[in-house]
Every structure is written in C-alpha cells, then in structure tokens.
C-alpha positions as CSV (number, residue, x, y, z in Angstrom):
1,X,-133.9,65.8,-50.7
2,X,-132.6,69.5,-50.6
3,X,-133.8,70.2,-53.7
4,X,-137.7,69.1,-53.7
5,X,-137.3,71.1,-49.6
6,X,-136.1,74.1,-51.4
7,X,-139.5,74.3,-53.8
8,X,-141.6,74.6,-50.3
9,X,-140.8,78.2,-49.1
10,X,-141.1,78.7,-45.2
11,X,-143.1,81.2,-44.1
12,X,-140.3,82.4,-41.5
13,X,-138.1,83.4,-44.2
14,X,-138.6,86.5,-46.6
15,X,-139.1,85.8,-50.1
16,X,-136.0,86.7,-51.8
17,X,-133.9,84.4,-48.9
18,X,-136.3,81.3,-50.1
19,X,-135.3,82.0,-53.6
20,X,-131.7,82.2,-53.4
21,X,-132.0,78.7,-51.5
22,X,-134.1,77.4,-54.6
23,X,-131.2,78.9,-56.8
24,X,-128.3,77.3,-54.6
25,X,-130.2,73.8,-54.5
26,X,-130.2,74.0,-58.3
27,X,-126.6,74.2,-58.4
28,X,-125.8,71.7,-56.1
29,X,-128.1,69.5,-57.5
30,X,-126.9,69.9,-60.9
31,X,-123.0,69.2,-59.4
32,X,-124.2,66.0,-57.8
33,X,-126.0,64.8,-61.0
34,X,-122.2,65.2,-63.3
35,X,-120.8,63.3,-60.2
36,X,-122.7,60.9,-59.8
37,X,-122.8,60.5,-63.9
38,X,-119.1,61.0,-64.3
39,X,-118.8,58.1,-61.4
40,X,-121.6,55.8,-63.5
41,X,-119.6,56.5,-66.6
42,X,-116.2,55.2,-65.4
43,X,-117.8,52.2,-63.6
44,X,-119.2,51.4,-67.0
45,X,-116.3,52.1,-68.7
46,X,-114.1,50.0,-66.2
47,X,-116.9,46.7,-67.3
48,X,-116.2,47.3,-70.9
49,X,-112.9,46.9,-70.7
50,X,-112.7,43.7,-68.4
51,X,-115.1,42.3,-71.6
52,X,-112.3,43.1,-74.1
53,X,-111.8,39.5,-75.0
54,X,-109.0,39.9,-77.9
55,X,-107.2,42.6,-80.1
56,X,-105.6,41.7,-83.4
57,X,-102.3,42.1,-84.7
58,X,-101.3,45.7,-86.1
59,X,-101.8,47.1,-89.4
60,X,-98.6,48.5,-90.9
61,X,-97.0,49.7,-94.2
62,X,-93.3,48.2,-94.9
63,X,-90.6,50.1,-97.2
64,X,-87.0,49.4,-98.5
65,X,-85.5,52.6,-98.1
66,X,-81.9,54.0,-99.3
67,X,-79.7,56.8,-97.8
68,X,-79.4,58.2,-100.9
69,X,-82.5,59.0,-103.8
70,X,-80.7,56.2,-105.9
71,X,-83.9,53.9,-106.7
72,X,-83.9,51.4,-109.4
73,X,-87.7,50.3,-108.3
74,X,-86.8,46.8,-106.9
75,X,-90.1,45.0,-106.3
76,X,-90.6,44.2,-102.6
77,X,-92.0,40.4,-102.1
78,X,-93.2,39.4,-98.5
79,X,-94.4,36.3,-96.7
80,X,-95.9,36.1,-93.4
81,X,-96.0,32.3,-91.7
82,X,-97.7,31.4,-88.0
83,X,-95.1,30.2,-85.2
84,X,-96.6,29.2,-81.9
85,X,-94.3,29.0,-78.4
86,X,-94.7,26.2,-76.2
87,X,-92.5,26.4,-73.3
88,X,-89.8,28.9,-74.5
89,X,-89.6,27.1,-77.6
90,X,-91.0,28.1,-81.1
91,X,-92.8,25.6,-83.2
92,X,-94.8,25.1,-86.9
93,X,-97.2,22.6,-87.9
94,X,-95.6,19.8,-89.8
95,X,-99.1,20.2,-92.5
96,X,-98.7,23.7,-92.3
97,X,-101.8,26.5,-92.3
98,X,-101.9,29.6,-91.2
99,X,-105.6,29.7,-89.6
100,X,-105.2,28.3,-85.8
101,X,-108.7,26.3,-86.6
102,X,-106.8,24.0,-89.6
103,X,-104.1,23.4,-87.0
104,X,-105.4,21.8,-84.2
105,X,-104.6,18.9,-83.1
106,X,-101.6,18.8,-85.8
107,X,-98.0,18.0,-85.2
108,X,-95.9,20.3,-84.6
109,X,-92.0,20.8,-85.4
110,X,-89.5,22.9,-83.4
111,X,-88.5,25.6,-85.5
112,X,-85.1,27.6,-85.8
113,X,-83.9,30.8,-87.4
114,X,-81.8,29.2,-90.0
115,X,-84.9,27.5,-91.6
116,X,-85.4,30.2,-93.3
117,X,-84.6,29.3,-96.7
118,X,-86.1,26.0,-96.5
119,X,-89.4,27.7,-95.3
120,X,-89.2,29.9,-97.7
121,X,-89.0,27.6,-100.9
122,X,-90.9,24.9,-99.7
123,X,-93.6,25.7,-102.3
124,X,-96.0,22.9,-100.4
125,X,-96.2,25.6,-97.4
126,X,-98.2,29.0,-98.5
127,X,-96.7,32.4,-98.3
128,X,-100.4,33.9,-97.4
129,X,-99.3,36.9,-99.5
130,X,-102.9,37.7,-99.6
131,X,-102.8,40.0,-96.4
132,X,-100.3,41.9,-98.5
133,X,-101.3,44.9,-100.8
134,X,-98.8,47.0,-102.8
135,X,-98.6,50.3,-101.8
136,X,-95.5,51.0,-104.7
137,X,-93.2,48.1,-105.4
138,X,-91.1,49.4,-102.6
139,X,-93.8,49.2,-99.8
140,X,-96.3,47.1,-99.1
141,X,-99.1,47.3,-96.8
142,X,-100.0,44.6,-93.9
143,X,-103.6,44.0,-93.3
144,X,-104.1,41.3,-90.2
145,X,-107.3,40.8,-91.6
146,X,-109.1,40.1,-87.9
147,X,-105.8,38.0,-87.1
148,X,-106.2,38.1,-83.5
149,X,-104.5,37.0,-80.4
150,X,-105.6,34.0,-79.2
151,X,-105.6,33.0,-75.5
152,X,-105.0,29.3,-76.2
153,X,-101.9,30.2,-78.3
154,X,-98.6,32.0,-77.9
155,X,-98.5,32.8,-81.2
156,X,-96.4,35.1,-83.5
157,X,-96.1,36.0,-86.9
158,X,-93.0,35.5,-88.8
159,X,-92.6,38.2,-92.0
160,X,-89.7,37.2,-94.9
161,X,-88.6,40.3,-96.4
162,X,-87.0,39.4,-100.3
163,X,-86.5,42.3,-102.8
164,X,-84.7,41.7,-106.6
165,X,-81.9,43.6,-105.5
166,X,-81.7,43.9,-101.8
167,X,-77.7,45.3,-101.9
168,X,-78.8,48.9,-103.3
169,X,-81.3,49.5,-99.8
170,X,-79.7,50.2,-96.9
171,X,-82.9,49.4,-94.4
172,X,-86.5,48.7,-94.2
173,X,-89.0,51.8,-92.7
174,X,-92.2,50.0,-91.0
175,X,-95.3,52.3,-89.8
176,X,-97.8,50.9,-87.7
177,X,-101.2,52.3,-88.3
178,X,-103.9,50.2,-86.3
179,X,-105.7,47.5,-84.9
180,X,-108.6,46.2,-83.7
181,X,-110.4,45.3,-80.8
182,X,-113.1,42.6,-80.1
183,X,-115.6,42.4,-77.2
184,X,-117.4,39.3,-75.7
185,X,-120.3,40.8,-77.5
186,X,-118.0,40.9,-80.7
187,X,-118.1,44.5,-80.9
188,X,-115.1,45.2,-83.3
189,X,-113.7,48.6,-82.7
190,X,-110.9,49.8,-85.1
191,X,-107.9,51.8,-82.7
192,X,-106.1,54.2,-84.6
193,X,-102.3,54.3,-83.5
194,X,-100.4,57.4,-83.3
195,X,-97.4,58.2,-86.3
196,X,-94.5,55.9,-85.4
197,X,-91.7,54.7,-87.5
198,X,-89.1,52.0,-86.8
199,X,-86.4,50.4,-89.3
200,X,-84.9,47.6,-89.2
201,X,-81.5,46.2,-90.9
202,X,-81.7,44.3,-94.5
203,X,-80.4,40.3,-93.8
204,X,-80.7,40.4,-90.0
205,X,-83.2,38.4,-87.8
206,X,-85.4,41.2,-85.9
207,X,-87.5,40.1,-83.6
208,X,-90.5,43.4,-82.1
209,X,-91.9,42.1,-78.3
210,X,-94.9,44.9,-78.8
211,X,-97.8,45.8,-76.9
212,X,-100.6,49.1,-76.9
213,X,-100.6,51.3,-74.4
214,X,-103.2,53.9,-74.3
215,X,-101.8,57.2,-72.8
216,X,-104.4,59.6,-71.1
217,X,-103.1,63.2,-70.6
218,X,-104.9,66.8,-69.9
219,X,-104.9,69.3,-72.1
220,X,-104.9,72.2,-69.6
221,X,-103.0,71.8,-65.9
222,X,-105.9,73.7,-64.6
223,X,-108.6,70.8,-65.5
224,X,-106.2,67.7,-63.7
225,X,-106.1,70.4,-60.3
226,X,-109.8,70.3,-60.1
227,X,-110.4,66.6,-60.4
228,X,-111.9,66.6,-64.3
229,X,-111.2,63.4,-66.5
230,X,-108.4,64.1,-69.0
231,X,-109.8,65.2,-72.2
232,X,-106.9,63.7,-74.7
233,X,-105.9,60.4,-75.2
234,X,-104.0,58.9,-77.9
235,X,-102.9,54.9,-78.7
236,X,-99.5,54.1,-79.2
237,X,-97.4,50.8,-79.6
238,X,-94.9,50.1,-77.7
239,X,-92.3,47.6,-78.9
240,X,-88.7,46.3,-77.7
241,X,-86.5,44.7,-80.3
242,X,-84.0,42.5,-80.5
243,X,-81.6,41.4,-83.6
244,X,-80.8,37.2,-83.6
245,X,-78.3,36.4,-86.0
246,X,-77.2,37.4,-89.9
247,X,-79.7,35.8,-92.4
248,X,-78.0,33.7,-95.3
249,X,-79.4,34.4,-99.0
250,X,-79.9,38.3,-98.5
251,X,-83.6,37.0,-96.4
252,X,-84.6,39.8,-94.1
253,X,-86.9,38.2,-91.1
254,X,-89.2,39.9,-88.7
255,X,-90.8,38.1,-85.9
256,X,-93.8,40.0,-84.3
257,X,-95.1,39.1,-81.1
258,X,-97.3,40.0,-78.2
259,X,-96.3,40.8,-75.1
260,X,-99.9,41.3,-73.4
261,X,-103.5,40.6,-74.6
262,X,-104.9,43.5,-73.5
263,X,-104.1,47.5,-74.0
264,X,-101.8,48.7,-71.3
265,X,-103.9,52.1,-69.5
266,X,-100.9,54.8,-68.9
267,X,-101.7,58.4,-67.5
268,X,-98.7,60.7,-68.4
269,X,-100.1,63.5,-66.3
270,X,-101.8,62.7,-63.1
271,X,-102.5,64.7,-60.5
272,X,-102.2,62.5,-57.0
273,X,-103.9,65.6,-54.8
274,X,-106.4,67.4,-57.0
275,X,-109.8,69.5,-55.8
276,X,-111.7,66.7,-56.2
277,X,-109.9,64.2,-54.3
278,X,-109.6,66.6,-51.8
279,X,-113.6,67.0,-51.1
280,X,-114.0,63.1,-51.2
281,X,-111.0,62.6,-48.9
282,X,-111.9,65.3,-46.0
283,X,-115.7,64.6,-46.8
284,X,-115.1,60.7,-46.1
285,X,-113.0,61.3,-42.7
286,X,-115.1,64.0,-40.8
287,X,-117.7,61.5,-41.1
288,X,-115.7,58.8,-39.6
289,X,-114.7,61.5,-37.0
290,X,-118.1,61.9,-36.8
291,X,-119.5,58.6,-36.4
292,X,-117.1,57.7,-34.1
293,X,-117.8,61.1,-31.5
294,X,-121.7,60.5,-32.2
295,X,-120.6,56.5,-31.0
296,X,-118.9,57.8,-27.8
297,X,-121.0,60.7,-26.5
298,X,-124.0,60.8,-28.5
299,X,-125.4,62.8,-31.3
300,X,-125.5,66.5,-31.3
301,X,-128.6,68.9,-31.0
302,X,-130.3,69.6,-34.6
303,X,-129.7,73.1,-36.0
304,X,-132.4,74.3,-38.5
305,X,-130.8,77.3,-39.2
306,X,-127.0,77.6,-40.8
307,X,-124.8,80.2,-41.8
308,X,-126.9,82.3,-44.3
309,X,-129.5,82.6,-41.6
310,X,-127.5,83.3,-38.5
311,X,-125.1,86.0,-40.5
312,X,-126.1,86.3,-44.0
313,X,-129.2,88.2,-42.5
314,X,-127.6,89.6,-39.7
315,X,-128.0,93.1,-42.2
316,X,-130.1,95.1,-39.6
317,X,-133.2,95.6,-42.2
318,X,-132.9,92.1,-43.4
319,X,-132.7,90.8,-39.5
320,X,-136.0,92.7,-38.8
321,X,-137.7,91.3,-41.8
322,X,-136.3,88.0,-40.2
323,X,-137.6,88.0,-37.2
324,X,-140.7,89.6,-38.0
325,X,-141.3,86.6,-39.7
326,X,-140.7,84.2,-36.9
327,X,-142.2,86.2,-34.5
328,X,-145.4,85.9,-36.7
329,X,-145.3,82.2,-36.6
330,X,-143.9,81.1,-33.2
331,X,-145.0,84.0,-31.2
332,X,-148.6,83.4,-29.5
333,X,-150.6,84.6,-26.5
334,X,-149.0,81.4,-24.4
335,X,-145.1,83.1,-25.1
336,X,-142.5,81.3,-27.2
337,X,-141.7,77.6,-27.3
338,X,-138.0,76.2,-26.0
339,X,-137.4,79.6,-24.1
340,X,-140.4,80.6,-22.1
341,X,-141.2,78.5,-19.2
342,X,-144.2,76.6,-19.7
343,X,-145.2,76.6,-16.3
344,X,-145.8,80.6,-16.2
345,X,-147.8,81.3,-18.6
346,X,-149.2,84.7,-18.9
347,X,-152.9,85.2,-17.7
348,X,-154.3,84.9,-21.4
349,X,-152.2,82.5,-22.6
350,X,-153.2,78.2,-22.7
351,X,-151.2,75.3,-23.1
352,X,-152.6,74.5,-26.3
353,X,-151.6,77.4,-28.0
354,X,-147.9,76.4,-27.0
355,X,-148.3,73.0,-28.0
356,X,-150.0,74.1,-31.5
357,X,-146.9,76.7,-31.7
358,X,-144.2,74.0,-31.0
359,X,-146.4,71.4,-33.7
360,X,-145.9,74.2,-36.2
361,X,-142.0,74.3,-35.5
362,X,-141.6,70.2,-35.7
363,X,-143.2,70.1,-38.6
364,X,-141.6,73.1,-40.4
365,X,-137.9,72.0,-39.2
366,X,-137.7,69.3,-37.9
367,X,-140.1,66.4,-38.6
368,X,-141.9,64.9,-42.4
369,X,-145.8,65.1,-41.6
370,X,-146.4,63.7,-45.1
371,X,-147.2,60.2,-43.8
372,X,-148.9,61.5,-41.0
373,X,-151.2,63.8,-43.7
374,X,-152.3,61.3,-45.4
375,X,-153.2,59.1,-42.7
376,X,-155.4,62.1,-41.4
377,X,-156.9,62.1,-45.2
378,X,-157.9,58.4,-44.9
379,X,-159.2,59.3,-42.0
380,X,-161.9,61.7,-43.0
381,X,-162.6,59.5,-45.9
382,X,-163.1,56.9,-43.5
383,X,-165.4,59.0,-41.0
384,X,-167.4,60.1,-44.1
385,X,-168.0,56.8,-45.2
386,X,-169.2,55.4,-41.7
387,X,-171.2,58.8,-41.2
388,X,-170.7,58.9,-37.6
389,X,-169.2,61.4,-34.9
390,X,-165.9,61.0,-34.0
391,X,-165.9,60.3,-30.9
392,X,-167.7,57.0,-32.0
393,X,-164.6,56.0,-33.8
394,X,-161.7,53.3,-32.5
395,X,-159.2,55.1,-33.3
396,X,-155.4,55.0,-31.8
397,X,-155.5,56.5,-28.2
398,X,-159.2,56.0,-27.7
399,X,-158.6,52.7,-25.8
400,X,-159.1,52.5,-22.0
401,X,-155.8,53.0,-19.8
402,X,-155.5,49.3,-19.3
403,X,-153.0,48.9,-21.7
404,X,-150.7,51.2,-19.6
405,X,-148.9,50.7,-16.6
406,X,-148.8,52.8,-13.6
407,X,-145.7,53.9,-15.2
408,X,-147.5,55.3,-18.1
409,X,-144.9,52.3,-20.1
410,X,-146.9,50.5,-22.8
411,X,-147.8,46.9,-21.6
412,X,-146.2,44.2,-23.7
C-alpha cells in the first residue's frame, strides 16, 4: 500500500522530500518481498519433507585392511540376506527371497546368529551377490539398488564377510557414500553423505543402528545474528554399534539397520535471539499492547505526518519550503481548518471555502476518494446519457426530509 502511495507526490511536500519517500518505499518493499519469499520457501520446504515417503539403504565401499603393507591379494566374497523384526525378534522366510513383494504372506523362521554357516551354504537360499561390484579384490562396493525402507517392515540387512585368507587382515574399513530419497510423487533424489569411515573386527557379529541426520550450519557468525537461513549444510550418517558374539568358520557378519525412516534435521549453530527474531518478537507484542490499549480507551488520533516531516525538515530553508507548501494548499480566504474557529470567520471569508479546504485535507491524508471518483464518473456518464439538468436527477440526498427524524437520525 506504501508503495503505489509513494508514486502519488503531495503537493504539500517539496520535490526532493517526495522522492526520497519513493526511494525508501522501494527499499522497504523490496525487504518485505525476500520475507515474505524466504517465509513461502520454508513453508514449501517444510510440505516437501512431510511427503518424503521412504529413503533407501546406504551405498558403501567395504575393504579388508592390514596394519602392515603385507597383501597377498585375498579375494573378498560377500553376501547380503533380508531379516525382518517382529516383536524384538529377527526372522527369514522359510522359501527365502530377498524382494519384500516374493515374501508376503510366507512363513517365517526365527533366526539366530549362529546360523550363519548354515545360511551361508545353503546353496537353495541366494547370496544376491549381484548388488556387489569389485572395486579390487580387497574391496567391494554396495549398491542398494532402490532397496528402501519399508513402513510395513522392520527390516535389515544381514552382510557375510568371507575372504581366502581372512588370518593375514587385521579389520574391515567401510565408507558410506549415499542414498536415496523417494517422494509420494516418486521423486528420487540421490543424498550425498559426507567422508566417513568405520571398521569393524574380522569373525565378530557387528551389528550398525544407523540413521541420516542432516546438519545445517552458517558460514559466517554475522549471517545467523541477523536472522539469514544458514547457507551450508552437509548429510551425515549417524550409526551406534554393537559387537554380538565371536563368529565360528572365520565368517565376519554385519547387520545394518534403521533406526528412523526419515532424515533427522540438526542445526549445529543456531542463534535463539537473532535481528530477525527480534523485529518479529517486539513487532508482534506492541500490537497486542496495542490492541489491548485501543480495546480499553479507544483508538488514538491519526497522524499524517511522522518523523521526517516534523524534524527531518525542521532545517530552517527546508521548513519554509515546507510550509510554504501547506500554506498554499490549506490556507484560504475563510482561515485554516482544525485551528481557526469556524464561527469567526473573517469578513471575506465563506464556509465553503473551509469545507472545500478541509475536503482537500481528507482526501490527501486521510481518506481513499477512488471509489467515490468513479462513482462521480458514472455519474456524468449517466447525466450525459439522460441529457437532463441535474437538478432533475434522483440522486442520494435529493429526497424529501421525511426519511429523517426530528433528530436528524435516519429512519429505519
């Protein structure tokens, strides 16, 4: 509203006041656009991430690694099988698959960690080595392959580590690179995560509770003070581990899990009281203040003119220009309106010039007449059409005094 007011310069004011409004009104209005974007954005933002539906399993690289550069190149062989956990308790499909849609409605089997072996070489279950790529034949490379997590399924995947000669490696180095997200609109977005490394112990029983956490931080202290969205972010996984029990026949076994199905939001540096929050918080409770005072005692007298009039032009030449101005717009033959006394009027002056004077004012200041204009436009049109006077018109106010009182109150 300020802004398309500022265009319209006031004949009161001098010309280069008018334009540093304009100017001002440009700023302002260009601040309230980025907020209001900046709010749009996060509200839109805050929607796509309630439609997340599922995220898959990472994507990681696997090595046998030594303490020493002794390396006879062993070939690295791994397996990955589906468990699911009903109540606490892990289970596998007695006609095993690995895809949840060939296992529904199968039986299931409890399942324990020293069925290893048997899982292992039971040649009628498959290995799905086919989300395995060599990377050399000490590492090999984990591709989920749009293995998500399902809702309907606590699901986890079980990894058996078997090299040649597992007693010359002293542990096993695991990277996680990525993984992806899905919306309801099956969007598939690819998340890269940040370097991480973890090792785990040859012939053990790991087991990683993981989840992503996506951590937000600022890269200057001086954007968080004044209230801008922090410009860095970076996706990491998060994982707690835990070791079971020693594995018979030199098996290494790594359970992976999911603790949440959606990507944990974490801001490492937030600022609680920053510029921004500042504005919103003392801008939201002076108008309760407000409201309440306005309740209670009624609203205050309007005030056309602010600071930059009242002392911004209190400059002696630019307070001449000022009020030479005003004085050529309110200033007639029947004195000045709101401070004169209407009721001693000078010998040359008439009641209508006041009223015309005080018009001008209410419509400069205080009241929109743009309605009111083009009502008076319709009305010529409409005179024009009819080609009659006026006076011949029934027009609002030409009716006869009976629909008024004694009181001058409109009769209902």
């Amino acid at each position: 509203m300020f802004f398309l007011e500022s265009f319209h310069f006031k004949k009161t004011e001098p010309k280069f006041f008018s334009i540093l409004r304009l100017l001002i009104a440009v700023v302002f209005s260009c601040v309230l656009v980025y907020y209001g974007w900046n709010s749009f954005s996060e509200f839109i933002s805050e929607i796509n991430t309630k439609k997340l539906i599922t995220i898959s399993y990472p994507e990681f690289e696997i090595c046998s690694r030594t303490l020493n550069n002794y390396d006879n190149n062993s070939s690295l062989k791994i397996s990955v099988y589906k468990l699911y956990a009903i109540s606490s308790q892990l289970y596998i499909p007695k006609s095993y698959s690995f895809y949840d849609k060939d296992n529904d409605n199968k039986t299931m089997k409890e399942f324990y960690p020293n069925m290893i072996n048997d899982l292992y070489n039971n040649n009628s279950i498959p290995r799905s080595t086919e989300f395995f790529t060599n990377v050399t034949n000490s590492c090999m490379k984990f591709t989920p392959d749009n293995e998500h997590v399902n809702h309907k399924f606590n699901k986890k995947l079980l990894f058996v580590l078997d090299l040649d000669n597992s007693t010359i490696y002293d542990y096993f180095e695991i990277s996680f690179k990525s993984f992806t997200k899905i919306t309801m609109y099956n969007d598939i977005i690819e998340m890269k995560l940040i370097l991480n490394q973890y090792f785990i112990t040859p012939g053990q029983y790991h087991v990683y509770d993981f989840y992503y956490k996506s951590m937000k931080y600022y890269s200057s202290y001086l954007t968080g003070f004044l209230g801008f969205d922090a410009g860095s972010d970076r996706m990491d996984i998060v994982i707690k581990e835990k070791i079971l029990a020693q594995i018979p026949n030199a098996f290494t076994v790594l359970e992976l899990s999911q603790k949440y199905k959606f990507v944990v939001d974490d801001d490492i540096m937030t600022f609680k009281n920053d510029v921004k929050k500042l504005i919103e918080n003392f801008g939201g409770f002076y108008s309760v203040i407000s409201g309440i005072f306005v309740l209670l005692f009624g609203a205050s007298k309007l005030s056309p003119w602010g600071i930059c009039q009242t002392h911004l032009l209190s400059c002696w030449p630019l307070r001449r220009r000022f009020k030479k101005y005003l004085a050529n717009r309110y200033v007639s033959r029947a004195g000045i309106p709101l401070v004169e006394d209407p009721r001693k009027l000078p010998p040359d002056g008439k009641i209508e010039d006041r009223v015309a004077v005080l018009e001008i004012l209410l419509k400069e200041y205080y009241i929109d007449s743009d309605y009111l204009n083009e009502l008076g436009k319709t009305r010529k049109r409409y005179e024009k059409h009819l080609n009659i006077r006026n006076e011949d018109l029934e027009l609002l106010g030409d009716k006869n005094d009976d629909d008024y009182n004694d009181d001058n109150n409109i009769v209902v």
